[in-house]
N, C-alpha and C positions, 0 to 999 in steps of 0.2 A: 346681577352679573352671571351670565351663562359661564362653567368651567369648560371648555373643550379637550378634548383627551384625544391625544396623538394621534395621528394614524398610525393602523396598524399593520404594516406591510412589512413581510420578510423577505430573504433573499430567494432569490437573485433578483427580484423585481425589486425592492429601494437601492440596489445596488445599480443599476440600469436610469431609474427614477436619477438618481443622482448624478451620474454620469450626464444624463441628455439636460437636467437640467442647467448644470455647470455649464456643459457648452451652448446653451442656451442663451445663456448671460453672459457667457463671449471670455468667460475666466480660465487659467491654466488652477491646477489641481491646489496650489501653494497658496493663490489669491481665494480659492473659495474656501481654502482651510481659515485663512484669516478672518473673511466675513462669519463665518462660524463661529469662530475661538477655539479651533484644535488644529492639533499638528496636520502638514498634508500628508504624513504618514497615516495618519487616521479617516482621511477623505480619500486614499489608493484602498485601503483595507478594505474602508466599504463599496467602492468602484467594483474593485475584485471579488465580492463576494466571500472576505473572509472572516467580518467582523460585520454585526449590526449594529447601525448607531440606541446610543439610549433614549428612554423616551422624552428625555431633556433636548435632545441633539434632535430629534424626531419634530420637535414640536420649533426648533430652528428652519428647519428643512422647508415645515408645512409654510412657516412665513413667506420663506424664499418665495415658495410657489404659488404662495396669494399674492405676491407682490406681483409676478410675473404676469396677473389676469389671465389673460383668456387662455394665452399662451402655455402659462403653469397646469390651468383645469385640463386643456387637452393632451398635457403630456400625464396627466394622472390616468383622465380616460384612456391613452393607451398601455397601461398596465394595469391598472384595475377597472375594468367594462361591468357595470354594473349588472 
């Protein structure tokens, strides 16, 4: 069994990440705080760029974004270009 270790993105780009992904999947900030398990005060923080998520919360995110296929990889590649 492979460990995978979060990605490592800081702001303002997982803050941006999280934003387009949210509206991606078509969620108001309240509904994708749910599918997480934290407040939607703590999914506006990171929106906003005041708060980084943990790398618990990180490695939530990374699912989202596998989930999302093709769609999730190219919202990666536009902020992180390798």
């Amino acid at each position: 069994m492979t460990i995978k270790k979060p990605l490592a993105i800081n702001q303002p780009e997982v803050g941006r990440i999280i934003h387009d992904l949210r509206l991606l999947a078509g969620l108001t900030q309240e509904q994708f705080a749910a599918t997480l398990g934290v407040t939607y005060t703590t999914i506006n923080r990171w929106e906003n760029g005041r708060s980084t998520p943990s790398p618990m919360a990180m490695k939530l995110i990374e699912q989202k974004l596998d989930e999302m296929g093709a769609q999730g990889q190219d919202l990666l590649a536009k902020y992180l270009p390798n």
